[in-house]
SESEDREN-761427 format. One record per residue (C-alpha): residue in one letter; x, y, z. Coordinates in pm, whole numbers. Layout:
BEGIN
   nuza     east    north       up
      a        X        Y        Z
...
This chain:
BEGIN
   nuza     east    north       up
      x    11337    11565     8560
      x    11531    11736     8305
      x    11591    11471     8049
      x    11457    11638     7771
      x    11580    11953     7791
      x    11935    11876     7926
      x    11991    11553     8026
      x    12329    11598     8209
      x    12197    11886     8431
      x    11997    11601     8670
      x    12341    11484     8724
      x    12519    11742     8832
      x    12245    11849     9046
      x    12278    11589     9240
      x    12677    11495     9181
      x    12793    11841     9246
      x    12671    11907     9569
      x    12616    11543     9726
      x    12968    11374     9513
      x    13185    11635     9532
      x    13078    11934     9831
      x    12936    11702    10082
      x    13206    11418    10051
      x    13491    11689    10156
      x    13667    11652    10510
      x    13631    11953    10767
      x    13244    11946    10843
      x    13035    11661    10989
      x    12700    11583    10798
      x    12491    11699    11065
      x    12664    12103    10990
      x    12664    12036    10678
      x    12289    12007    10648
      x    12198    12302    10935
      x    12422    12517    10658
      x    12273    12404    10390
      x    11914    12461    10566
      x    12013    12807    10659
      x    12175    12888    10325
      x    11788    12774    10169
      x    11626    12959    10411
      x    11815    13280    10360
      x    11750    13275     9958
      x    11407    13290    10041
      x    11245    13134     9704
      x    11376    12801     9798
      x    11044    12555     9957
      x    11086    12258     9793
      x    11464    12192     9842
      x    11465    12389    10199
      x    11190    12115    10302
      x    11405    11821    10167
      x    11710    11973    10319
      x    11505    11994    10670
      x    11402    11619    10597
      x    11789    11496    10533
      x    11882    11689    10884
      x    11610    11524    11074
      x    11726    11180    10926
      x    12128    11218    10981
      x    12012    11324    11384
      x    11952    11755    11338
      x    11685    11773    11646
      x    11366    11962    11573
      x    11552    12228    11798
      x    11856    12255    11607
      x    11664    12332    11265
      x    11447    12594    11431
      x    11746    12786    11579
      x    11915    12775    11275
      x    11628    12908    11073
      x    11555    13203    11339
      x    11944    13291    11310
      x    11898    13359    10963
      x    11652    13643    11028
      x    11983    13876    11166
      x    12105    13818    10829
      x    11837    13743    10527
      x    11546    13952    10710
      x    11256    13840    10917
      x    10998    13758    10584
      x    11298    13496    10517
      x    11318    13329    10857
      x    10893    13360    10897
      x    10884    13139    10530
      x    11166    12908    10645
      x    10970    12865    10973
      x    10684    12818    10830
      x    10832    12505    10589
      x    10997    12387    10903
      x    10698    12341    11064
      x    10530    12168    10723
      x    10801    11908    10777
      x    10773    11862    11109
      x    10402    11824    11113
      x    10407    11560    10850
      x    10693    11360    11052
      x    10443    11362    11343
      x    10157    11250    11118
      x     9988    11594    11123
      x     9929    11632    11479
């Protein structure tokens, strides 16, 4: 993705966060991902990794439940236009892991 302009930057994009934040002791996967999907929702201007971020919960065992709660919590915190946009990815995920329906 970045390999022209700077080629390392792919790398620790993915080595930073996954290698080195994610690998640490003290949280399980499954908080680790409901943070990092309320951290994305809270910035706001985040779609593309929020909705991979929702994906990776739903695959390590997050329940549809869980994410939802954890976006609505971040409306006490980022603002409601925040939590309605995070919502409203959620439910783009969600729909396309139940085939659209």
């Amino acid at each position: 993705m970045y390999a022209g302009l700077a080629p390392d930057f792919g790398r620790y994009v993915i080595e930073y966060p996954f290698g080195d934040i994610y690998a640490r002791p003290g949280l399980d996967l499954r908080t680790r991902l409901l943070t990092a999907v309320a951290a994305l929702a809270a910035v706001g201007d985040s779609e593309v990794p929020l909705g991979n971020h929702i994906r990776y919960a739903l695959n390590v065992g997050c329940t549809r439940d869980e994410i939802v709660e954890t976006i609505m919590q971040t409306s006490v915190y980022a603002g409601f236009p925040r939590a309605v946009k995070g919502l409203a990815v959620a439910e783009k995920v969600l729909a396309e892991r139940s085939g659209g329906q």
